[in-house]
C-alpha positions, -999 to +999 in steps of 0.1 A: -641+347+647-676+328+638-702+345+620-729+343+654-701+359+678-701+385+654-739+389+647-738+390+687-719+420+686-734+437+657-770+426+673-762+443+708-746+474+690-778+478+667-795+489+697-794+533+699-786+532+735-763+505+738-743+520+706-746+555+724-732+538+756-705+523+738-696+551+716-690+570+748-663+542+760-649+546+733-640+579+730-631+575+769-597+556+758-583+522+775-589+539+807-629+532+808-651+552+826-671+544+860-705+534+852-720+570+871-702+590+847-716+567+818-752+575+834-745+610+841-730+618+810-761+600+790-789+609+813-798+567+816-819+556+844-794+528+868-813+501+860-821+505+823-777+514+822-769+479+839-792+458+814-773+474+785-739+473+801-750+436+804-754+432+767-722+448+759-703+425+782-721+393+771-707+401+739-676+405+751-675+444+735-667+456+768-653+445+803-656+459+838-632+461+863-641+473+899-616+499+915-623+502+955-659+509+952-663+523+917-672+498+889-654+508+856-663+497+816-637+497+796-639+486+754-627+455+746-606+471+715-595+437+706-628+425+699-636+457+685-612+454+660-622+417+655-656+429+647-645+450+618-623+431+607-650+406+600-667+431+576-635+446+555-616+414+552-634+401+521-641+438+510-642+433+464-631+395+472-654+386+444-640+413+424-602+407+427-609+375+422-628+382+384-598+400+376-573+372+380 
């Protein structure tokens, strides 16, 4: 993973509505949720949802597939876990490596 893919994701998730939208996906499991519920559920105008469902995608946090007429977003947990990875794999690095 390069450092601006990840500052990509962190950038989009720094944002309290995109973070709220994606915390929601989240806790909705590998199933998704179709994007109504997701404004429902968060009270988000359509068009202010769809430009940060955008930014989610772009940075490939999230995906949408399209069932019939429903349009679900599902977490990329892949990337997710990418993403922290990133920020725990060198966790004390400069530590352990003092001690040696």
């Amino acid at each position: 993973m390069d450092i601006d893919s990840i500052a990509k994701a962190l950038k989009e998730l720094g944002h309290p509505t995109r973070l709220a939208i994606f915390q929601r996906l989240v806790k909705s499991g590998t199933n998704g949720l179709p994007v109504g519920v997701i404004q429902e559920q968060l009270n988000i105008p359509a068009s202010t949802l769809s430009h940060h469902i955008s930014g989610l995608v772009s940075a490939q946090l999230i995906k949408q597939r399209r069932e019939s007429r429903t349009l679900y977003c599902v977490v990329e947990y892949q990337r997710l876990k990418q993403v922290l990875g990133f920020l725990q794999d060198e966790c004390c690095a400069d530590e352990q490596a003092a001690t040696k």
